[in-house]
N, CA, C and O atoms as CSV, one atom per row, in Angstrom:
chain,resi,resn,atom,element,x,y,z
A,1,UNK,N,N,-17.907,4.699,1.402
A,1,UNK,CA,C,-18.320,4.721,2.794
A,1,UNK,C,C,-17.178,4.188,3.664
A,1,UNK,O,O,-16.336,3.410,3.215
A,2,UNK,N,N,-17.181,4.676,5.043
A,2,UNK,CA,C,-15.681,4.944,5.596
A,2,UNK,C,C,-16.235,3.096,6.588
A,2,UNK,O,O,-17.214,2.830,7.284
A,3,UNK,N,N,-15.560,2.621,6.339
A,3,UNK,CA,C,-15.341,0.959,7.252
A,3,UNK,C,C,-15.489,1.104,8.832
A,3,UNK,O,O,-14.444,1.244,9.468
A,4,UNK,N,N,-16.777,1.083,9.562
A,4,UNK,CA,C,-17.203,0.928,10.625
A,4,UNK,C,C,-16.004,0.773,11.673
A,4,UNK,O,O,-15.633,1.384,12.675
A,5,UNK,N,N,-15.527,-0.490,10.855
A,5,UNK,CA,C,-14.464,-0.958,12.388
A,5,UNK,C,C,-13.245,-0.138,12.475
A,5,UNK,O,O,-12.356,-0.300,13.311
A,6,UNK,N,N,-13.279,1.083,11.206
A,6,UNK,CA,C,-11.932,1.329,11.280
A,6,UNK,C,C,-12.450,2.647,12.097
A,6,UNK,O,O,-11.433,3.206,12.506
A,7,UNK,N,N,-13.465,3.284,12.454
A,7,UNK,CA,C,-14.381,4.377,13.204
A,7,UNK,C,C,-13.793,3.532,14.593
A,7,UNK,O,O,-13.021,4.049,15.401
A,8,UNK,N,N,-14.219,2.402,14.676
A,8,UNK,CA,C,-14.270,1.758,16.234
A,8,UNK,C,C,-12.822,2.143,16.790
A,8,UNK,O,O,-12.538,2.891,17.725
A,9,UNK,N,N,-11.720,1.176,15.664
A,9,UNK,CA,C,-10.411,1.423,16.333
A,9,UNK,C,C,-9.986,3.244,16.717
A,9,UNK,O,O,-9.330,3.674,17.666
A,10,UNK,N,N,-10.420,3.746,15.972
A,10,UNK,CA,C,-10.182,5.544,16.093
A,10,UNK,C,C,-10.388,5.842,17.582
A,10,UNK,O,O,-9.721,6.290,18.514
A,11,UNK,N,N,-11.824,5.308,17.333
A,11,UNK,CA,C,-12.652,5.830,18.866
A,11,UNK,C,C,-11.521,5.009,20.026
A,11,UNK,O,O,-10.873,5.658,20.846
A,12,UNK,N,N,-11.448,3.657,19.919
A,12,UNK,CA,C,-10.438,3.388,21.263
A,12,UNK,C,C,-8.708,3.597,21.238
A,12,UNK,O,O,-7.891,3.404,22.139
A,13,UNK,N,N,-8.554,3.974,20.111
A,13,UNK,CA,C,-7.211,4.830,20.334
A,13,UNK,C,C,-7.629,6.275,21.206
A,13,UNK,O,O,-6.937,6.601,22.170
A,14,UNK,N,N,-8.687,7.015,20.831
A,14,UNK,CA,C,-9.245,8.334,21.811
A,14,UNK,C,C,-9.163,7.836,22.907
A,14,UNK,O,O,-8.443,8.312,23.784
A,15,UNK,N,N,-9.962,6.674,23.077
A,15,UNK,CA,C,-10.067,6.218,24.874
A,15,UNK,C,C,-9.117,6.092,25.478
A,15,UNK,O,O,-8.818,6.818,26.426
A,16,UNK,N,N,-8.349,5.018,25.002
A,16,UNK,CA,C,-7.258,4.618,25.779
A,16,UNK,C,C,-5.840,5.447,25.315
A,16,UNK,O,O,-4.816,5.147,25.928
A,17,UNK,N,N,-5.770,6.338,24.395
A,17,UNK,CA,C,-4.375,7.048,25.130
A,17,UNK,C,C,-3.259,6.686,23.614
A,17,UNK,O,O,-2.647,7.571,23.016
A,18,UNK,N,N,-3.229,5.540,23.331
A,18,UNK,CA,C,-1.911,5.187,22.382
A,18,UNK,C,C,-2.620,4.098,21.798
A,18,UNK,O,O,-3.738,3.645,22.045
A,19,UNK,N,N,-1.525,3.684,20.763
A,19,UNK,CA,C,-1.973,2.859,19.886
A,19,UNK,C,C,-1.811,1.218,20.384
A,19,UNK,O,O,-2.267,0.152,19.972
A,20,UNK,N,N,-1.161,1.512,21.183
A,20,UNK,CA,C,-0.591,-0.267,21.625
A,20,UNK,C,C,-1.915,-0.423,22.776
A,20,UNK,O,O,-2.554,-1.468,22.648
A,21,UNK,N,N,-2.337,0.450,23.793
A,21,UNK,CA,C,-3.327,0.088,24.524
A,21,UNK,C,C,-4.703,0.106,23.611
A,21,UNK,O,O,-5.660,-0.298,24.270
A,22,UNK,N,N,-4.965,0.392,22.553
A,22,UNK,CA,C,-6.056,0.741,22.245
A,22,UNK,C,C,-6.030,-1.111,20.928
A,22,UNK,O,O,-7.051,-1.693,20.561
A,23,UNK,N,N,-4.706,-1.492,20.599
A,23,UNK,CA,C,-4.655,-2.650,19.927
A,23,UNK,C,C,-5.157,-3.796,21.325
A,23,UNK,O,O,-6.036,-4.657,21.301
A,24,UNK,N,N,-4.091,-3.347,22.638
A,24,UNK,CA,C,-4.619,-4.435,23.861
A,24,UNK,C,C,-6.376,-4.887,24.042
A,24,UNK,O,O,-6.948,-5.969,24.173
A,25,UNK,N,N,-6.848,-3.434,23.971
A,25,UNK,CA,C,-8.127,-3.661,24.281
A,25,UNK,C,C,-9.137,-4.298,23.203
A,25,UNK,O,O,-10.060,-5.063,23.484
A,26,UNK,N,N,-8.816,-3.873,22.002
A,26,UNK,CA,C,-9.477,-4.855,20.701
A,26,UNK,C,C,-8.699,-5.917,20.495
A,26,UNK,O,O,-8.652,-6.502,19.413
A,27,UNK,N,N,-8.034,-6.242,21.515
A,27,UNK,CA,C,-7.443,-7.706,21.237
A,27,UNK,C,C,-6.619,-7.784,19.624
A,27,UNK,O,O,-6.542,-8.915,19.144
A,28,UNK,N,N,-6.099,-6.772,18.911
A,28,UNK,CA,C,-5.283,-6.960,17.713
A,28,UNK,C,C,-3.846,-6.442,18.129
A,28,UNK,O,O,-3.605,-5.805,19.155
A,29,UNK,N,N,-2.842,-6.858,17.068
A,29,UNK,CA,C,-1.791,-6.184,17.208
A,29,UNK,C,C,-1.315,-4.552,17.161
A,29,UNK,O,O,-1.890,-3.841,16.336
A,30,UNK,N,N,-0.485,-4.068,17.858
A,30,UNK,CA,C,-0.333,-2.325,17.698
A,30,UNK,C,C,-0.041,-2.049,15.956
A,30,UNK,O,O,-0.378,-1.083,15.272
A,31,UNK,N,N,0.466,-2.888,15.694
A,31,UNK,CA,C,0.755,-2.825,13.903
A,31,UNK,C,C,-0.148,-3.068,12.762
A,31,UNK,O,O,0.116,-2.854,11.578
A,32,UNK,N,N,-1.468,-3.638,13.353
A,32,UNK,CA,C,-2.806,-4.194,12.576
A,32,UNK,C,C,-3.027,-2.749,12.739
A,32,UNK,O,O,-3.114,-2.069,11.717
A,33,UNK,N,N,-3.142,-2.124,14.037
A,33,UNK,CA,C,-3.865,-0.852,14.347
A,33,UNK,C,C,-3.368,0.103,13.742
A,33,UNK,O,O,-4.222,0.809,13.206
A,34,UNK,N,N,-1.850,0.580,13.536
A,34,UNK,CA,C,-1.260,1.716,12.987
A,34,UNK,C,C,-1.767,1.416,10.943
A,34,UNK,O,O,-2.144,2.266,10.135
A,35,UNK,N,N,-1.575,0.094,10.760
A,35,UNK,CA,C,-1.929,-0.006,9.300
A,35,UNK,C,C,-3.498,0.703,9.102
A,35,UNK,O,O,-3.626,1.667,8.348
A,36,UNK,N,N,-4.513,0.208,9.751
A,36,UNK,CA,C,-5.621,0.359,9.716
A,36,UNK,C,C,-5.972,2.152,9.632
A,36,UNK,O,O,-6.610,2.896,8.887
A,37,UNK,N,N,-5.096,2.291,10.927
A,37,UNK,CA,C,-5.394,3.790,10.562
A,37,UNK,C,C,-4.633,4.986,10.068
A,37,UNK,O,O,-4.621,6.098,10.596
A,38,UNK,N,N,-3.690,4.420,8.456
A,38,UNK,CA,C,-3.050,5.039,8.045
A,38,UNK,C,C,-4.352,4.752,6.832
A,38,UNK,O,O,-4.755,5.740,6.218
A,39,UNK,N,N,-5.032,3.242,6.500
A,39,UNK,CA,C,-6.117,3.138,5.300
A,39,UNK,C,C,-7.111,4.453,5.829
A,39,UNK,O,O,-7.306,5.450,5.134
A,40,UNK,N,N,-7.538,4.302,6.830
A,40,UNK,CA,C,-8.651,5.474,7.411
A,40,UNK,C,C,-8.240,6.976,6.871
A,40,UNK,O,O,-8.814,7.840,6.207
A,41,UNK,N,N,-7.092,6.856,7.429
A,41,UNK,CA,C,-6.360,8.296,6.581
A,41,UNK,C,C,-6.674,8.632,5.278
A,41,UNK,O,O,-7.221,9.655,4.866
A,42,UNK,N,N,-6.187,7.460,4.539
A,42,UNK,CA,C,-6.318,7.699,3.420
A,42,UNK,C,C,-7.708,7.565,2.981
A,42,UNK,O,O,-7.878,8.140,1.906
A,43,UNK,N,N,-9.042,6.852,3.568
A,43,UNK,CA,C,-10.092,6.690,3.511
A,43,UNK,C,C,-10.918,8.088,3.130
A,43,UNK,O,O,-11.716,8.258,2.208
A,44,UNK,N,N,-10.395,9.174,4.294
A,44,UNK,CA,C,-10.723,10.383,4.599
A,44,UNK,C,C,-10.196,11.818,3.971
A,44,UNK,O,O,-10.493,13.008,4.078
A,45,UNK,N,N,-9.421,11.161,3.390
A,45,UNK,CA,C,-8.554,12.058,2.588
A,45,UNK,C,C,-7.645,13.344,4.164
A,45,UNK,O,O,-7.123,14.391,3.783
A,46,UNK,N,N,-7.638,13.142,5.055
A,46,UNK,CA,C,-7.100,13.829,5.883
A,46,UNK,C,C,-5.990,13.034,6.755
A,46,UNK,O,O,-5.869,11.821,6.584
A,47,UNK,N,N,-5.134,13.762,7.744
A,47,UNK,CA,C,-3.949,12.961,8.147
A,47,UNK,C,C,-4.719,13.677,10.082
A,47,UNK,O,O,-4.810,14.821,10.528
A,48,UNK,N,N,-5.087,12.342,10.664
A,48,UNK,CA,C,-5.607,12.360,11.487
A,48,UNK,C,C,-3.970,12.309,12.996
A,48,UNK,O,O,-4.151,12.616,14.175
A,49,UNK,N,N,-2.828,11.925,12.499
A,49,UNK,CA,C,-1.873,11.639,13.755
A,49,UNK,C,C,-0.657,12.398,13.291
A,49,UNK,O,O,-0.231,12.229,12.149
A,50,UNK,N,N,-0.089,13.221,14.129
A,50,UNK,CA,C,1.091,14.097,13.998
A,50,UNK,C,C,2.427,12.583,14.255
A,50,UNK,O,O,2.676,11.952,15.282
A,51,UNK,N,N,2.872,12.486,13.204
A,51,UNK,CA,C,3.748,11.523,13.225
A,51,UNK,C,C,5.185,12.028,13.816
A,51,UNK,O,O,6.069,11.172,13.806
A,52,UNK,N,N,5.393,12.821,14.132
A,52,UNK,CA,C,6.669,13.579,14.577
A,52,UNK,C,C,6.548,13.218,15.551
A,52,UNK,O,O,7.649,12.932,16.023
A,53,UNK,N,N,5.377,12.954,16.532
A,53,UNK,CA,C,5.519,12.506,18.051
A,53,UNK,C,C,4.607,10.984,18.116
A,53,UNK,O,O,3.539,10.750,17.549
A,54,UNK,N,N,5.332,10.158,18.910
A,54,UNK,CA,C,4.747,8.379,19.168
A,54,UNK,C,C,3.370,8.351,19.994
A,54,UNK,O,O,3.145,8.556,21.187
A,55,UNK,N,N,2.582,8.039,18.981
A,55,UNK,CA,C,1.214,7.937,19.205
A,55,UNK,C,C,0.496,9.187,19.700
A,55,UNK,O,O,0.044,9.157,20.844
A,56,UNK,N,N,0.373,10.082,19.094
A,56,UNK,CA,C,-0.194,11.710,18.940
A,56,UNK,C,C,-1.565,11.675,18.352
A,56,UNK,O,O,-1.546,10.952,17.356
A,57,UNK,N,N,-2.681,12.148,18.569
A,57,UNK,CA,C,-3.662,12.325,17.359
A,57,UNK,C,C,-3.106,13.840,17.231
A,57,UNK,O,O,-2.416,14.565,17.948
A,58,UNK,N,N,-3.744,13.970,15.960
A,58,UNK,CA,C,-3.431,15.451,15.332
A,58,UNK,C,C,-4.698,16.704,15.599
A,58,UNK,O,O,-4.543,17.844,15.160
């Protein structure tokens, strides 16, 4: 089962745009956030962010 909070951070990276505003608003670091949702990735077996461009969803 896929980790609630790592659904939450997804959803406010959607809201807010990038990964550093979406760490501002959950109060964590942009680097807690990019780790978190590289585990989600791998959680899901799918690659949710086009890494070729800085802070992209895919």
């Amino acid at each position: 089962m896929v980790d609630l909070e790592l659904l939450r951070e997804l959803v406010a990276f959607q809201e807010y745009g990038t990964l550093s505003a979406a760490a501002e608003h959950l109060m964590i670091t942009q680097p807690t956030v990019t780790r978190k949702m590289k585990k989600l990735e791998q959680e899901l077996g799918v690659t949710l962010f086009d890494r070729q461009f800085s802070n992209h969803i895919a």
